[in-house]
C-alpha positions as CSV (number, residue, x, y, z in Angstrom):
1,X,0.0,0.0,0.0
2,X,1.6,3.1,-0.9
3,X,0.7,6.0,1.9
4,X,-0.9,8.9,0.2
5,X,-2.7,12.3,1.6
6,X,-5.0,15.1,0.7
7,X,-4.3,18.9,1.6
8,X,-7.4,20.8,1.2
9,X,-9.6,17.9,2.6
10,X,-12.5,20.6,2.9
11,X,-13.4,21.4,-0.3
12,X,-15.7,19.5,-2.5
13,X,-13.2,17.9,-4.5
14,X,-11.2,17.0,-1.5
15,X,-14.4,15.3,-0.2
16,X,-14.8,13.4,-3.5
17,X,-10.8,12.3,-3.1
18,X,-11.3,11.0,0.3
19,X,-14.8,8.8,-1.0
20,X,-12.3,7.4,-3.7
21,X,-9.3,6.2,-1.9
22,X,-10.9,5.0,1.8
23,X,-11.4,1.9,-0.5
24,X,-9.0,2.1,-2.8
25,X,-6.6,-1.0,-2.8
26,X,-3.6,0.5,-4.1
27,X,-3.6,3.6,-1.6
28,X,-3.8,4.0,1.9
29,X,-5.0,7.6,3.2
30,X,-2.8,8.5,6.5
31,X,-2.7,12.6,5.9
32,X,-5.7,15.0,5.4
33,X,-5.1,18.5,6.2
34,X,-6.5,22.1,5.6
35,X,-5.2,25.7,5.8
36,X,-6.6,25.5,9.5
37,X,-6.2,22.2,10.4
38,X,-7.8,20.9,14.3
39,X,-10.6,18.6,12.9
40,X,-11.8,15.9,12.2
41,X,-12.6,14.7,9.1
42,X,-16.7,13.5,9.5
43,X,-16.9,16.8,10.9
44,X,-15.8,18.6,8.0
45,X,-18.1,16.5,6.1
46,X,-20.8,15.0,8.4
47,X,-21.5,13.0,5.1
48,X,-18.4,10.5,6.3
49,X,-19.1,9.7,9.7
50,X,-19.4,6.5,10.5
51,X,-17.3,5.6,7.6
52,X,-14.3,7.2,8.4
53,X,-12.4,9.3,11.5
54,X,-9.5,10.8,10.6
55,X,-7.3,14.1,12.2
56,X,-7.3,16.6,9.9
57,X,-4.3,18.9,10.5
58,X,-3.1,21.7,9.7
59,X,-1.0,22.1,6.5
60,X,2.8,21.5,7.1
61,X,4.9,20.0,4.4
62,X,7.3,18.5,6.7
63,X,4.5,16.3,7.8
64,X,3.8,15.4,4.6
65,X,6.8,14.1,3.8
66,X,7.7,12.0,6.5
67,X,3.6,10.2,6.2
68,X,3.0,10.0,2.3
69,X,4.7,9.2,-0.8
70,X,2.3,10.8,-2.5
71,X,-0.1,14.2,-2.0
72,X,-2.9,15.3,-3.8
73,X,-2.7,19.5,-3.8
74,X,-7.1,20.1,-3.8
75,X,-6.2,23.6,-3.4
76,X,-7.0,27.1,-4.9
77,X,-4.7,28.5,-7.7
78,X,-2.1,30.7,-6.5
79,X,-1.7,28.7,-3.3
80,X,-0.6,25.4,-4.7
81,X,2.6,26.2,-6.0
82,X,4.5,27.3,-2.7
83,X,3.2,24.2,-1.1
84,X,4.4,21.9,-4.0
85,X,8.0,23.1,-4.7
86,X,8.5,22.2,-1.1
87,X,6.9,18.9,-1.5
88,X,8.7,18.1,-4.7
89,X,12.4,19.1,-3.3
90,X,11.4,16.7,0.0
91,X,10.7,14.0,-3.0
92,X,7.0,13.6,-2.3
93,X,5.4,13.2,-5.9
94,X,2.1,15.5,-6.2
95,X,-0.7,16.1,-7.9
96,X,-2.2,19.5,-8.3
97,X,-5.5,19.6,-8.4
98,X,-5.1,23.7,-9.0
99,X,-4.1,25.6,-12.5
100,X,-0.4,26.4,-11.0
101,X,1.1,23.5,-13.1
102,X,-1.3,22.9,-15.9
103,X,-0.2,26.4,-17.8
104,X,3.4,27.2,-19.9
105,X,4.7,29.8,-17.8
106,X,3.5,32.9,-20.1
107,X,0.4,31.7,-20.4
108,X,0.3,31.2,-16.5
109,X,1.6,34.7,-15.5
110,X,-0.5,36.3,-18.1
111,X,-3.7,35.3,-17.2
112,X,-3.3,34.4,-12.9
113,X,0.1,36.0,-11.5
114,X,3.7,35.5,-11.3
115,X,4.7,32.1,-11.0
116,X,6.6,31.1,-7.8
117,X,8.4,28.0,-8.9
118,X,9.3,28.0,-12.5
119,X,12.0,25.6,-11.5
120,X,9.5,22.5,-11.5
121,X,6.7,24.2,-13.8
122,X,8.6,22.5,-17.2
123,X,9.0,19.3,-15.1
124,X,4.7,18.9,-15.3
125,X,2.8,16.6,-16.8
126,X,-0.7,18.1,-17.9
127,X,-3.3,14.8,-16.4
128,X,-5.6,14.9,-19.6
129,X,-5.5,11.0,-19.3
130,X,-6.1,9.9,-23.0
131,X,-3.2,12.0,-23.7
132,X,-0.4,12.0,-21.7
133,X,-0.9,8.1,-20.1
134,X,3.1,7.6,-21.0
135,X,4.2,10.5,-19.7
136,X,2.8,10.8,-16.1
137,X,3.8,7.1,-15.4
138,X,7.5,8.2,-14.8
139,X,6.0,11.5,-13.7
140,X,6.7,13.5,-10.3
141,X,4.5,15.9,-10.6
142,X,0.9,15.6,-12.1
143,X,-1.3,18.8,-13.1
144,X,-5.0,18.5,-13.2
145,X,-6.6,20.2,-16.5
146,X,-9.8,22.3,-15.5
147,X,-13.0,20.8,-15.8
148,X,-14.5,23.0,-18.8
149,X,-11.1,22.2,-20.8
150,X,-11.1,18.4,-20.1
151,X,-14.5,18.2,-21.3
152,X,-14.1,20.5,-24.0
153,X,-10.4,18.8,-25.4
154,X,-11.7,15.4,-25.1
155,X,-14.0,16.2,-27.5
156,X,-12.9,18.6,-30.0
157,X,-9.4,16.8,-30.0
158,X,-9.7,13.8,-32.4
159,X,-11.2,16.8,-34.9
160,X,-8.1,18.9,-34.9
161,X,-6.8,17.4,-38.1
162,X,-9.9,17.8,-40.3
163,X,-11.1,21.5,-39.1
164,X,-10.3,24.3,-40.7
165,X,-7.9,26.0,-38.4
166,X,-8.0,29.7,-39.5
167,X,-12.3,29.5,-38.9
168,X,-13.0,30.7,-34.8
169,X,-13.7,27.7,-32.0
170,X,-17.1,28.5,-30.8
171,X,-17.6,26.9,-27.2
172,X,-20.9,26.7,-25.1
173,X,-20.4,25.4,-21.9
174,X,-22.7,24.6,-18.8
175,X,-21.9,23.2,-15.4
176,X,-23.3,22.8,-12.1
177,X,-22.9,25.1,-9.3
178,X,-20.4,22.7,-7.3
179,X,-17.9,23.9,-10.2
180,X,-17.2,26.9,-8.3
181,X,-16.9,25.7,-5.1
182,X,-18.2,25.9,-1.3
183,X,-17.0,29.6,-0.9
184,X,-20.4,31.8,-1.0
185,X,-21.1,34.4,-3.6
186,X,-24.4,36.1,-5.1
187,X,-23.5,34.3,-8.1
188,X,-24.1,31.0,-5.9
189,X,-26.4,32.1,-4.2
190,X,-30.0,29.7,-4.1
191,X,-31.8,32.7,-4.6
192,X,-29.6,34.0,-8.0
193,X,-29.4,30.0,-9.7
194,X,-32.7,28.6,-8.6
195,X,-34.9,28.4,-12.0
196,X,-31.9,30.3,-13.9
197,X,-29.2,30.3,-16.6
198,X,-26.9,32.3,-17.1
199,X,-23.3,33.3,-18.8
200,X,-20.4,34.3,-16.8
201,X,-16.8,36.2,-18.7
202,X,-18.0,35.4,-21.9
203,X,-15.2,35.5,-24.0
204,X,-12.8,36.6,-21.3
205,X,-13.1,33.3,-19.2
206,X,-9.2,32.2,-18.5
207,X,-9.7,28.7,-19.8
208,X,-9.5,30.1,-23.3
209,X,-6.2,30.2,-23.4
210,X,-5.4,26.5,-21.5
211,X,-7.9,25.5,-24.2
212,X,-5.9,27.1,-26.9
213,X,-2.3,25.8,-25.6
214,X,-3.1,22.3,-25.8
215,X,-4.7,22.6,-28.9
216,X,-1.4,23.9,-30.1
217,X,0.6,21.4,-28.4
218,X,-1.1,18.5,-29.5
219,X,-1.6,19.5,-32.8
220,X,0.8,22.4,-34.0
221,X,-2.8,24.3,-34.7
222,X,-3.1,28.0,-33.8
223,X,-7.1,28.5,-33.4
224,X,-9.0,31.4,-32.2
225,X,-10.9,30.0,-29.0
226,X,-13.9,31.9,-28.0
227,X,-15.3,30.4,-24.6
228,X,-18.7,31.3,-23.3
229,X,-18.8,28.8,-20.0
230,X,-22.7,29.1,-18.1
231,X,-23.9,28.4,-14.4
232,X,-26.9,26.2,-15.0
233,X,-29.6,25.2,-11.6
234,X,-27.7,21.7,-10.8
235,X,-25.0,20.6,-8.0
236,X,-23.2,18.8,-10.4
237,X,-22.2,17.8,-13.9
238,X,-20.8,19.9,-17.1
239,X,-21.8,19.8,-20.8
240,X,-19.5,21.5,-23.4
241,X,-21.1,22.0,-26.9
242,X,-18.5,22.8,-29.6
243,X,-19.1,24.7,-32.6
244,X,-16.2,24.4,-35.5
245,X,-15.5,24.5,-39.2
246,X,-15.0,21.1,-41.1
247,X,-12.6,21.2,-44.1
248,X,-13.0,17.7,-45.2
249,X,-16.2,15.1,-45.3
250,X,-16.2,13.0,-42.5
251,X,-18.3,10.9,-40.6
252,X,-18.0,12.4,-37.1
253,X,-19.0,9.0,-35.1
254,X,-16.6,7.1,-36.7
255,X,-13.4,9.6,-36.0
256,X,-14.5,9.6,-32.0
257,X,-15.4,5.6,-32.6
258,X,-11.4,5.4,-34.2
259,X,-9.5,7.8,-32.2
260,X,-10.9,6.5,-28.5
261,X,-11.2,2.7,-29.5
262,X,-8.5,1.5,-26.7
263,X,-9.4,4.3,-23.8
264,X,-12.1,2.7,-21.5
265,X,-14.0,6.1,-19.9
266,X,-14.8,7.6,-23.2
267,X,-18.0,6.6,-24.1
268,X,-19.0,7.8,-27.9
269,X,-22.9,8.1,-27.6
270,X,-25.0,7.6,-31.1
271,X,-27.3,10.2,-29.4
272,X,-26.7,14.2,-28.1
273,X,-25.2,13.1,-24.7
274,X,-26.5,14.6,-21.0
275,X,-25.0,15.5,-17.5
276,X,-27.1,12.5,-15.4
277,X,-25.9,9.7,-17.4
278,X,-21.7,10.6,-16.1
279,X,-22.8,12.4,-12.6
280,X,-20.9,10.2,-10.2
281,X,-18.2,8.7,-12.9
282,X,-14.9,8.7,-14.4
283,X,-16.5,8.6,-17.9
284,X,-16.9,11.1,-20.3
285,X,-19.5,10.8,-23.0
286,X,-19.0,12.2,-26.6
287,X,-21.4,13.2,-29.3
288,X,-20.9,14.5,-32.9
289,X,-22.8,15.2,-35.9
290,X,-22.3,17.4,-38.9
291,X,-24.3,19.9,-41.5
292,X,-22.3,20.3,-44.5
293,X,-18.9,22.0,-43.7
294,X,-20.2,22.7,-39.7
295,X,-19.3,20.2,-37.2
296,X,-21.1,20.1,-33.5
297,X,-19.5,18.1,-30.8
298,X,-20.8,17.6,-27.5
299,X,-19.6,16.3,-24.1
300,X,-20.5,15.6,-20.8
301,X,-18.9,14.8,-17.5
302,X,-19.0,15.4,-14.2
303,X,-17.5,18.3,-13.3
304,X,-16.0,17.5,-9.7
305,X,-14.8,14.0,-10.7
306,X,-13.9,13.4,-14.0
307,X,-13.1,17.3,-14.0
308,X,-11.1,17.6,-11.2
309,X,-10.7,14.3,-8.9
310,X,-11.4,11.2,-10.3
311,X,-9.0,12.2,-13.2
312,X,-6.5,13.5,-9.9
313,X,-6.9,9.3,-9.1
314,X,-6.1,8.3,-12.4
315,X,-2.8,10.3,-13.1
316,X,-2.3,9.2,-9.6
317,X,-2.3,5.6,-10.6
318,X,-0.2,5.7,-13.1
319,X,2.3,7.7,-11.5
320,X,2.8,4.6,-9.1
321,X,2.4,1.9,-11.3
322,X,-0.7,1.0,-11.0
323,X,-3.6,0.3,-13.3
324,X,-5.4,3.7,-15.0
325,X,-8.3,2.5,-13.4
326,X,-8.1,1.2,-10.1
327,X,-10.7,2.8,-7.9
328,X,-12.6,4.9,-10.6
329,X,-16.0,5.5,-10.1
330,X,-18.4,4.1,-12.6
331,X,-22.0,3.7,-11.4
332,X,-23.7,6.5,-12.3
333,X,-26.2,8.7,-9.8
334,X,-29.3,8.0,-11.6
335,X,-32.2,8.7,-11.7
């Protein structure tokens, strides 16, 4: 069993982490800890109790070290990276849960602030699973894409090669109110989302650009991304709708059907795909279709798993040798 821990154990995806690995048969959690620290951890989340009791301390890298081989960062952005350089140089491997790793350093200090260890940033390997699986098996040091871009990449992706690169990315995205966390805001608030819709930075949303650079990565294609992400009345789940410019005839099943034949959590649906049917799951379900020259892709995942800590698991795995999906969650919460 090799000894991991969460720092960060009170947010939602720190929650789902915990649900994951208290029966996981690879890992064994013996560190949670917070900013504050002086808990427990089924009364952070009275969810747990009677299913777990664990101290939940407060945050000291030192600690870390000397209980874990491995830490999962469930942190917010900017506060990640201090924390993980120390972890890194005490040769704990992490995963960052946070956008600190997950960006090339221009991209990074452009759009959140200056970066605070650019020694390890070039060291990262981004956990889009389907796509770097090689690299984060020798890696030290795992960054979790954000949940609009893993749901928007997976499915625009395997299309890179037969758009027409020079026409805009149009992308409509909705996810569930979870996606922005437990801290309270009128956005958030019941009141504002009850029976309501409605865009947030349209167009000025800083997963544009984390979009854009693996695009570019990936497939040496420059496109113009413009990202219009929604808050939709729902706790969980996220559905991306991609609007792009085909410059061949294809059959848009058949490329997903091709591309993601050998990765088991992509699911390619024959039918426009919804959030229910991947709330509570690794999986992420796909959907094309075409009219003419103008291709439509849609995806769906849940947000706080497969967007954030179920794919955290999965690079985890990897990274220590294990299989992709050992511990995954795949039963759906339906109805």
């Amino acid at each position: 069993m090799i000894k991991v821990g969460i720092v960060g154990a009170s947010g939602y995806t720190g929650l789902e982490l915990v649900k994951m690995l208290i029966s996981h048969t690879g890992f064994e959690l013996t560190y949670l800890a917070t900013t504050q620290g002086d808990t427990m951890i089924e009364e952070l989340h009275s969810s747990l109790q009677d299913i777990i009791s664990l101290p939940v301390e407060k945050a000291d890298a030192a600690s870390v070290a000397e209980r874990c081989e491995l830490v999962f960062l469930a942190l917010p952005h900017k506060a990640s990276m201090g924390f993980a350089k120390e972890l890194i140089g005490k040769g704990v491997k992490v995963v960052d849960l946070s956008a600190d790793y997950r960006l090339e350093l221009d991209t990074y200090e452009t759009h959140y602030c200056e970066h605070e260890d650019k020694e390890h940033l070039g060291d990262s390997v981004y956990a889009l699973i389907e796509y770097y699986r090689e690299e984060l098996k020798g890696a030290k040091l795992a960054a979790g894409p954000g949940c609009y871009p893993t749901a928007t990449l997976l499915g625009i992706l395997p299309f890179i090669p037969y758009l027409d690169t020079a026409a805009p990315l149009f992308v409509d995205a909705k996810s569930g109110v979870s996606g922005a966390g437990k801290k309270l805001s009128e956005a958030t608030h019941f009141v504002t989302i009850n029976d309501n819709i409605f865009a947030y930075n349209p167009l000025k949303h800083r997963h544009a650009p984390e979009i854009a650079e693996k695009i570019e990565k990936l497939h040496g294609a420059k496109m113009n991304v413009n990202f219009v992400p929604h808050l939709i009345p729902a706790t969980r789940g996220e559905l991306v709708s991609v609007y792009a410019t085909l410059k061949e005839d294809i059959d848009p099943l058949e490329v997903l059907k091709k591309h993601y034949a050998n990765d088991p959590f992509i699911r390619i649906r024959e039918t426009p795909v919804d959030i229910k049917s991947t709330a509570g799951t690794h999986f992420c379900d796909i959907f094309a279709a075409k009219n003419g020259n103008a291709l439509f892709v849609s995806s769906a995942i849940d947000n706080l798993l497969r967007g954030a800590s179920s794919q955290a698991l999965a690079a985890a795995n990897l990274m220590c040798g294990y299989d992709e999906g050992m511990g995954l969650p795949v039963i759906p919460y339906m109805p």
